[in-house]
C-alpha positions, -999 to +999 in steps of 0.1 A: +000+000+000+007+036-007+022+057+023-006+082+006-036+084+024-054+100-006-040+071-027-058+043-001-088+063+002-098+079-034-133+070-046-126+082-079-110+055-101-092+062-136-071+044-154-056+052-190-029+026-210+005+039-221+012+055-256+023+022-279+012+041-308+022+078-331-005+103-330-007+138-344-029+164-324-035+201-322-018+199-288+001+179-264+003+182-228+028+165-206+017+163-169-013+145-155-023+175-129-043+199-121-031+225-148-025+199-174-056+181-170-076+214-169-063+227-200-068+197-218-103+197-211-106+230-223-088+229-250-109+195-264-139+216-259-130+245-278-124+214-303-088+208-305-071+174-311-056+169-277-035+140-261-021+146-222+005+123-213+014+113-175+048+096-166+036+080-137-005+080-131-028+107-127-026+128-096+010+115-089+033+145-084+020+173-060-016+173-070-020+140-054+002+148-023-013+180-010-033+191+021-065+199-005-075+236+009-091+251-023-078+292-011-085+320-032-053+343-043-018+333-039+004+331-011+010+366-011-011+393-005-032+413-030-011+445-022+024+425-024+008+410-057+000+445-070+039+461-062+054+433-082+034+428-113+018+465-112-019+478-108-034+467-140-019+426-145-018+424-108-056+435-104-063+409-129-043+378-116-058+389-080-093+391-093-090+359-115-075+339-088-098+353-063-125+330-077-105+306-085-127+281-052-158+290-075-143+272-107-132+244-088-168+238-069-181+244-104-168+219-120-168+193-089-207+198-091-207+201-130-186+165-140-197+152-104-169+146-089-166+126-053-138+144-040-156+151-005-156+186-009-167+209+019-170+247+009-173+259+046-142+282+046-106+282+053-087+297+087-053+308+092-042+305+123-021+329+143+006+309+162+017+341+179+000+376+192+027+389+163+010+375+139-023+389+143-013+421+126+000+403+091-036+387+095-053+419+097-039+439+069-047+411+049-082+412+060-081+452+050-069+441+014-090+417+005-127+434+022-112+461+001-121+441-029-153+430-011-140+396-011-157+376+027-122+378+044-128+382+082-104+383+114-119+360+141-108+366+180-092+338+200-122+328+215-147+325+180-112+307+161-114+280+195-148+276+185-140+267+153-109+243+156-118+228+187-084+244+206-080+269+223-039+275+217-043+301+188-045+338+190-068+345+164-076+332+125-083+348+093-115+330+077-123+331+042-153+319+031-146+315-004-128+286+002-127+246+016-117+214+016-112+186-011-094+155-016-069+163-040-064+129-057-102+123-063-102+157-078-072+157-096-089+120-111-122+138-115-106+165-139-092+130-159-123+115-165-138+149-171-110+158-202-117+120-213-153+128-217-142+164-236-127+139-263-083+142-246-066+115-252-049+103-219-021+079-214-003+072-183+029+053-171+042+077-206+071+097-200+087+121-224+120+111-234+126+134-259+115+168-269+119+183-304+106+212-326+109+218-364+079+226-377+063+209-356+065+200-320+080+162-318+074+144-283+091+111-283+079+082-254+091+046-246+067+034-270+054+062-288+059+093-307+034+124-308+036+154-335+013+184-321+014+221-336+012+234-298+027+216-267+024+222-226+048+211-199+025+214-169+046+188-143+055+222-119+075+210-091+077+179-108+096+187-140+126+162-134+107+131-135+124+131-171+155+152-187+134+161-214+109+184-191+140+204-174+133+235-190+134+252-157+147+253-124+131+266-089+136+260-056+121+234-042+100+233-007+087+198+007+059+194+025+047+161+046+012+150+064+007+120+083-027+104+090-045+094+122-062+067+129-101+064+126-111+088+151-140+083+178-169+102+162-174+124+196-137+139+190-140+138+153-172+161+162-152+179+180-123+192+159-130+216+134-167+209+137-179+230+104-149+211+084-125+239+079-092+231+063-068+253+083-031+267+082-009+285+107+017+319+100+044+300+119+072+307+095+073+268+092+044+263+090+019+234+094-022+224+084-044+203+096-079+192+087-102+160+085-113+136+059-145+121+053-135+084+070-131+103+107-094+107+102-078+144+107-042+149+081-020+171+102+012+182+079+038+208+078+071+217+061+099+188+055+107+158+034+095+124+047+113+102+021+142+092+035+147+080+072+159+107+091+134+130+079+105+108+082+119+105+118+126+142+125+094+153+111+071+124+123+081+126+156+075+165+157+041+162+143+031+135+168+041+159+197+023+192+182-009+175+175-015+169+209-005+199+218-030+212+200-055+187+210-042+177+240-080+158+255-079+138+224-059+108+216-046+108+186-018+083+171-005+099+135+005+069+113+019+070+080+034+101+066+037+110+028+057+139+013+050+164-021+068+190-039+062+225-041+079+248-067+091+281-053+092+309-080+117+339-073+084+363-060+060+335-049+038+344-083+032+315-109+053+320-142+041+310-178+074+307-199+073+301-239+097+273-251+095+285-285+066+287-311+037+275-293+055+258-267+051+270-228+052+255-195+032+268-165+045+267-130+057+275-098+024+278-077+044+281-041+023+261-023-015+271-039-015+246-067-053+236-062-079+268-073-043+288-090-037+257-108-078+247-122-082+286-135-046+285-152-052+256-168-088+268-181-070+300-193-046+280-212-068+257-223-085+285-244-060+303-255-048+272-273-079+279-292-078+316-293-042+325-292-057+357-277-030+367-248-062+386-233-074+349-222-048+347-199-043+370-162-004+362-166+020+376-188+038+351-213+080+358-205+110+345-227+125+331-197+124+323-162+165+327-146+168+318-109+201+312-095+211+291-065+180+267-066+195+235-051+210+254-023+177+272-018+157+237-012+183+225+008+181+255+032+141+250+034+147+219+045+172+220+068+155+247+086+125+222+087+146+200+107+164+221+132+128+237+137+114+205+142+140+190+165+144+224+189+103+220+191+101+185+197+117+180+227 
């Protein structure tokens, strides 16, 4: 078995063959996630030949792996957002991205998919009285916009996670909760139905373009007019989708054990997905057989990690919820791609060749409107279709040294607050 708990659990089931054959389309997309699967749906839609190709299985790489909170924005906030791309783009990306939870309970409730969605809202936690003020100018930007971004007081965010150790929360109630596998599987069977062609277990071995773009597999060869890398943190699963380099942050959640439904009741009660403004930082929230996923920053692969980290996580759960038992079993680990301002990048390879990425932690909501965007402008080649610039080139120096950092700060973090 899987060390995935979204891999054991999913309900939705897909399964696609390998490429053993040569096929021409419109366009080609390597990368079986959220963004990849999203724009080919679209893009089969709008009408286009379209064949998506997955080196592992659908879901594999960080759409598969994540904590599932659908949030609305980025990372950043709208004003930080704004100083780096400027008023106009930046009022765009903020206002696409903004709804980006609607598009994604859209199409759960459009291709019905059983990804045990729970649009109740988000909270992020304050871990300290500090961070209470970072919390409220956020709330300032975003009720600017009008968006239902409110601060909470200690004693309401106890009420709501069941724990009465944090300082205050900001709640969004755009957002929630999914399963990230079933929805990333949903999305599959949804582009299937659009007419994509999907094969998994097909990596891209080679990578060419004449007049054409040329994507040789194992087994296979595709010819396609336009072509999309969308593997984001994931882009080194094969040499041929290296076409860019950022710093990498992992990310790990264990798993409890079925919980008694008293204390499941009693955690998080309205099924918020929540995250804290420690600096590394940790989420927690519950799934729909009575379990609760607490995860945080750190890389669970090897056996030191899995050790520093797991052993950390076991402590601060029941420091959170310290009248409820609860044993955290096995852990898994994801990617996340870290672009140089924490904003997602969409970088031409050449004629009608791009690759989206670098969604610094907000993959989910970020990664379903992208994707859509793309999608049609595949059709369109209208720029106006999308709410991020096309650039040449992404440069960012220093990005092994970067992840490395990340992580060993995980680990002292995590060993100084473990004992």
């Amino acid at each position: 078995m899987s060390r995935n708990h979204w891999r054991n659990a999913a309900v939705e089931q897909v399964a696609f063959p390998p490429l053993t054959d040569n096929i021409t389309v419109d366009l080609v997309v390597i990368g079986g996630g959220f963004t990849g699967l999203n724009a080919a749906r679209v893009a089969a839609h709008e009408g286009l030949r379209v064949c998506l190709i997955e080196a592992e299985t659908i879901g594999h790489g960080g759409s598969g792996r994540n904590v599932g909170l659908v949030n609305a924005g980025l990372w950043l906030p709208p004003d930080q957002i704004k100083q780096t791309l400027g008023n106009t783009r930046g009022e765009r990306l903020i206002n696409d991205l903004g709804v980006g939870p609607d598009r994604v309970f859209d199409l759960i409730k459009t291709y019905e998919v059983q990804c045990d969605a729970h649009r109740s809202g988000t909270l992020h936690l304050a871990h300290s009285v500090n961070a209470i003020s970072d919390l409220r100018a956020r709330e300032q930007q975003w009720q600017s916009r009008d968006a239902p971004v409110t601060l909470l007081d200690a004693q309401t965010t106890a009420q709501y996670v069941g724990s009465d150790i944090y300082h205050g929360a900001l709640f969004d109630a755009r957002a929630g909760v999914i399963q990230p596998l079933d929805y990333a599987r949903g999305l599959a069977r949804a582009a299937a139905n659009e007419g994509a062609q999907i094969y998994e277990k097909t990596a891209a071995v080679h990578i060419e373009r004449d007049d054409i773009w040329k994507v040789t597999t194992a087994d296979g060869h595709m010819r396609a007019s336009k072509l999309l890398i969308a593997t984001n943190a994931y882009n080194n699963l094969t040499t041929a989708t290296q076409v860019y380099d950022t710093s990498i942050v992992s990310y790990f959640q264990c798993v409890s054990q079925t919980l008694a439904q008293r204390d499941f009741d009693a955690i998080l009660p309205e099924h918020h997905g929540c995250w804290d403004t420690a600096l590394i930082m940790s989420s927690f929230r519950k799934t729909r057989d009575n379990r609760l996923v607490f995860g945080a920053m750190g890389e669970t692969s090897d056996t030191i990690g899995r050790y520093i980290h797991d052993g950390w996580a076991q402590r601060a759960i029941q420091r959170i919820f310290p009248n409820v038992k609860i044993e955290l079993l096995q852990s898994w680990s994801g990617r996340i791609a870290m672009t140089k301002n924490k904003i997602p990048e969409i970088m031409k390879l050449g004629k009608d060749g791009y690759a989206i990425f670098g969604y610094s932690g907000r993959g989910i909501a970020p990664g379903t409107v992208l994707g859509e965007q793309f999608g049609k402008y595949t059709a369109t080649d209208d720029e106006s279709d999308l709410c991020l610039t096309i650039t040449d080139k992404y440069c960012e120096i220093l990005t092994n040294m970067k992840s490395r950092y990340y992580e060993t700060g995980a680990r002292v973090v995590h060993i100084i607050n473990g004992r």
